[in-house]
N, C-alpha and C positions, 0 to 999 in steps of 0.2 A: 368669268362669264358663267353665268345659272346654265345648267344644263337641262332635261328633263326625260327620262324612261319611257321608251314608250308604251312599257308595261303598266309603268305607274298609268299613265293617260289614258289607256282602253279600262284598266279599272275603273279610275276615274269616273267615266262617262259611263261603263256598268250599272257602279251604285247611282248614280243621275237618273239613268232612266229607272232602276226598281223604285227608287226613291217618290220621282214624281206620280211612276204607278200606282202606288200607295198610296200618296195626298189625293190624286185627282181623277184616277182612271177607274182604280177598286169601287165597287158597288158598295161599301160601306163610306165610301167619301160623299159629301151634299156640299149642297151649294154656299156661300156667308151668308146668304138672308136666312137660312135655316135654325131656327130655333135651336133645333140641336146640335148646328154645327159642334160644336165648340168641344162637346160629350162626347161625340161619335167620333171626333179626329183624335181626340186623349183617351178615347177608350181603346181607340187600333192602336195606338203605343200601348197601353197598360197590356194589351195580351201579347206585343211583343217585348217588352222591357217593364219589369216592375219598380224601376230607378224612378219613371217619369209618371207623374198623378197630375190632374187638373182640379181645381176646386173652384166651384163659386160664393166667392165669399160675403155675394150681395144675397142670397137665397140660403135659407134654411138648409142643415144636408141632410138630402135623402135618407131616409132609414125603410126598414123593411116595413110593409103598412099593419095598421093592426087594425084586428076584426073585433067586436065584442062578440055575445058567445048569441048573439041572435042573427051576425054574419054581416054587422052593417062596419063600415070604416068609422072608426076613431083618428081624434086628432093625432098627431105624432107627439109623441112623447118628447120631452127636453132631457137630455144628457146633462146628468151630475159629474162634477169631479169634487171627491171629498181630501183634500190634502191637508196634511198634517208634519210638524215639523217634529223631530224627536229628539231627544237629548237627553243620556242617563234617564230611561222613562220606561224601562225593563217591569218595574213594580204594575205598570196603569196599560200593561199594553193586552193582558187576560180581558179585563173589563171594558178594553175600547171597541173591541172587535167583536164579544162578546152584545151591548149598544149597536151596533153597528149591521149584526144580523139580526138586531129585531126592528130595524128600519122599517116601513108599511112602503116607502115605495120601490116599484120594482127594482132588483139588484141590477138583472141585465141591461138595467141604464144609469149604472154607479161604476164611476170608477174611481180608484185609489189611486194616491199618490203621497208619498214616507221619503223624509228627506232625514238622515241620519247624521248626528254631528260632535263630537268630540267627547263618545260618550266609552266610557269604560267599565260599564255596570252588566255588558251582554246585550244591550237593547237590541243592534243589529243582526246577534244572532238568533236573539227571540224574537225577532219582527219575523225575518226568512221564513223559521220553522213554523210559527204563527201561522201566516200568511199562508204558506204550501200546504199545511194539515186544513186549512179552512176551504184553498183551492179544490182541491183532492176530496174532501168532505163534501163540497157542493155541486162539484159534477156528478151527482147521485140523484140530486134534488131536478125540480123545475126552475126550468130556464130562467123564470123571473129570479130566483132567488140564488142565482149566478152573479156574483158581480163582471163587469164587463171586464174590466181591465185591471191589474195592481202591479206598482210600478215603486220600485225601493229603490232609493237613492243612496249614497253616503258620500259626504263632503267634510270634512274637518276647516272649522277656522280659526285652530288655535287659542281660542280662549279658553279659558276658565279663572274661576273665582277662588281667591284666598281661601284657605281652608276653615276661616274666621267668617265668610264675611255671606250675608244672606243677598240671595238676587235677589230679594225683591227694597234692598236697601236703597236709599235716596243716591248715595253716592257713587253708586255703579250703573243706575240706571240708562243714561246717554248714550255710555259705552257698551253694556249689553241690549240696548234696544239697535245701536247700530248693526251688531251682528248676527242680531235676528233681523234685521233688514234684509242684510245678504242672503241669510237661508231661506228666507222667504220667498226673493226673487229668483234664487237657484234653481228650487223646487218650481217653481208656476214656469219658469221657461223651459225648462225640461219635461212639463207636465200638462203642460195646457196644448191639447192636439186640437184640430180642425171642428170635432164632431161635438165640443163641450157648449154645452149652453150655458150652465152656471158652474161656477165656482163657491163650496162651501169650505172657509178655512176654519179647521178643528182644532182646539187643544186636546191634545193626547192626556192630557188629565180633567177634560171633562167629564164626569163620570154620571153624568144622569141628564135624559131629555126627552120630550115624546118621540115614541116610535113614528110618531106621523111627520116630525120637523120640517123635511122637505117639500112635502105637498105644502104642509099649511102656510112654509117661509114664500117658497116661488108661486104661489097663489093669490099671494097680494102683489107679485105684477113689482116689484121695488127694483129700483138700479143699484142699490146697496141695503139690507134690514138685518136689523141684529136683536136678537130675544135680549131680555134682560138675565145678567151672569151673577148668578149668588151661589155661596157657601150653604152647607146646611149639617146637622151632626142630629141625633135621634132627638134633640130638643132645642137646639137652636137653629137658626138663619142670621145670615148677614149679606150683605152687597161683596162682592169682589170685583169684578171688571170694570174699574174705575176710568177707562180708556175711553167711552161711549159719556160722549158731551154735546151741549150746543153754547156757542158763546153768547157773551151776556155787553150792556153797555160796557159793564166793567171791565171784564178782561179785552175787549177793543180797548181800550183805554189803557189797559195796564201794557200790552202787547206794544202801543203808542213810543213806549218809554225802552225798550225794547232795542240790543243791536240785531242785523240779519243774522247774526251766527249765534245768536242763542236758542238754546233746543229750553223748552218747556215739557214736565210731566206732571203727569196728574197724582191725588192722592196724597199729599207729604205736607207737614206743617212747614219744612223746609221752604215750601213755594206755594204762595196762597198764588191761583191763577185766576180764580172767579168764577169759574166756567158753573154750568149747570148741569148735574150727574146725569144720564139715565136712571142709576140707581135712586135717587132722590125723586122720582117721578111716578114710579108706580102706586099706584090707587090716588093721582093727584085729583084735586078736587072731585071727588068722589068717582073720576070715573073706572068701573070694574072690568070693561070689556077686555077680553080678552087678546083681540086682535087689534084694539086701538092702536096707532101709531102714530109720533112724534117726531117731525123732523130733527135730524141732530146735523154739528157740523166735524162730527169724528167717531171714528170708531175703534176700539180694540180688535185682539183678533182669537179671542177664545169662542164664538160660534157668530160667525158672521158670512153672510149669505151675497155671491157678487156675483151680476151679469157677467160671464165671460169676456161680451164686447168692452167693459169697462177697461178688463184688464188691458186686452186687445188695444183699446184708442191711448194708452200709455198709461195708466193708472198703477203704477207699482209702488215699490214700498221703498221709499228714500233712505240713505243710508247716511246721505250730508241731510241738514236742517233745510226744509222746504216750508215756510211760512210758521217757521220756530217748532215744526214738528218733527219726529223722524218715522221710522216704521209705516205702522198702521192708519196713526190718526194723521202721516204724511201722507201716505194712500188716501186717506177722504179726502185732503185738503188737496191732493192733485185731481180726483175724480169730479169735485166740487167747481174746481176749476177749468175743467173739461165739459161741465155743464149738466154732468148728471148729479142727482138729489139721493140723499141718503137719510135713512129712518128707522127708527127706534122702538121697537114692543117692551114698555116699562110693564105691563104684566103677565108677559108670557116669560116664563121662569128656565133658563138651564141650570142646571150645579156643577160646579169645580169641585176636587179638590182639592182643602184646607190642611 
């Protein structure tokens, strides 16, 4: 037979009544038709428990309002997150950060996020110390030029490469795009909080781009847009991000003949696919604009610009073959298939490097 204390029960009925106090008797409590219900009930939790937050995920969030300097309200600013994956990348990590504070848009609406992975060259200790001397450095400066947030991760996923053998060879590719898959989805789920509007995914060895990137990418308003990625040395250029395509009769055709479990990459005499470069598109039929833009149906991921929501409605980076893709240009092909559109600046230029 249950018994029951009658200590336990005048408790009980104690926290009962503070309880309902709180929901419906407190002068901070309103009615459900109230507009602000919703705020004002999670906000009397958040000053008594900082466990419990409320968010509305149908409305923009709140940020503090900004003035221009004649005292009239500005739009709200959109919240970047610059993420970037790292690997043995100790060499490119002076110069990315370096990039990174001559950004033009404000910092205090950038945030980082560094995902660390099976690297044995120091990367992770010179991200830290990197990162902490720039922190330290920039609480000195104006707010704008504060980043908001930086966020270092480390994950190991046991690979690496034959001491022979180059990543960017034909025969490794599958395998290591799969486990950049992982690191990619690591970092964004660990990285991607409530307040982010866009997602910009970096190579940590891009080493050249305009300081304006962000204004000019998220100003064309794209669900997904990626500048065009080339090499450059004191006398040459070439294409490198051979990942940024849109498909052609052809490769529908060739994909036709195709089992579901075959992953396709781009670039390699190995595998003619058909597809049509971005790289092959810049100055096409004479046009020079600079922010022209061409639909593609895939993208790379050395400077590519993505609505937060995308990622949000399931847009990630597949790590099995999803429509013969894996990674990135899986990522488009799930975004694609989600219903958002993706597009291509063949002459607006970043540099890797080579």
């Amino acid at each position: 037979m249950l018994t029951h204390s009658p200590i336990r029960l005048i408790g009980g009925a104690v926290f009962s009544c503070v309880l309902l106090y709180l929901l419906f008797i407190s002068p901070s409590s309103r009615s459900c038709t109230d507009d602000g219900y919703h705020s004002s009930l999670f906000s009397g939790f958040r000053h008594s428990s900082s466990r419990l937050t409320y968010y509305d995920m149908d409305r923009p969030q709140e940020t503090t309002s900004q003035t221009d300097n004649r005292g009239q309200s500005q739009r709200r600013l959109d919240h970047v997150l610059i993420l970037t994956p790292f690997k043995n990348s100790a060499q490119h990590i002076g110069r990315y950060f370096d990039n990174l504070d001559k950004l033009t848009y404000p910092h205090d609406h950038i945030s980082l996020g560094f995902l660390v992975s099976d690297s044995q060259d120091g990367t992770i200790e010179l991200l830290q110390q990197r990162a902490k001397d720039y922190m330290q450095h920039s609480e000195r400066n104006a707010p704008w030029q504060t980043f908001h947030r930086v966020n270092i991760f480390q994950k190991d996923f046991a690979y690496e490469l034959a001491s022979n053998e180059d990543r960017h060879a034909f025969s490794v590719q599958v395998k290591r795009r799969q486990i950049m898959a992982k690191s990619r989805n690591t970092l964004l789920s660990a990285a991607l909080t409530q307040e982010i509007d866009w997602v910009l995914w970096l190579d940590g060895d891009v080493v050249d781009y305009p300081p304006s990137l962000l204004e000019e990418l998220m100003g064309l308003d794209k669900d997904i847009v990626v500048p065009n990625c080339y090499w450059h040395s004191y006398n040459e250029i070439g294409g490198y991000d051979r990942n940024n395509w849109v498909e052609t009769e052809e490769s529908w055709a060739f994909q036709s003949t195709l089992k579901p479990s075959d992953v396709l990459v781009e670039g390699y005499d190995e595998l003619v696919t058909h597809r049509k470069l971005l790289l092959d598109m810049r100055f096409e039929d004479g046009q020079t604009d600079l922010f022209h833009t061409v639909p593609l149906d895939a993208v790379g991921g050395t400077c590519t610009l993505v609505k937060a929501k995308v990622h949000r409605d399931g847009a990630i980076f597949p790590s099995f073959p999803f429509q013969h893709q894996v990674e990135t240009e899986g990522m488009a092909k799930m975004a694609k298939a989600l219903g958002y559109e993706i597009f291509g600046l063949p002459n607006y230029l970043v540099y890797h490097y080579i």
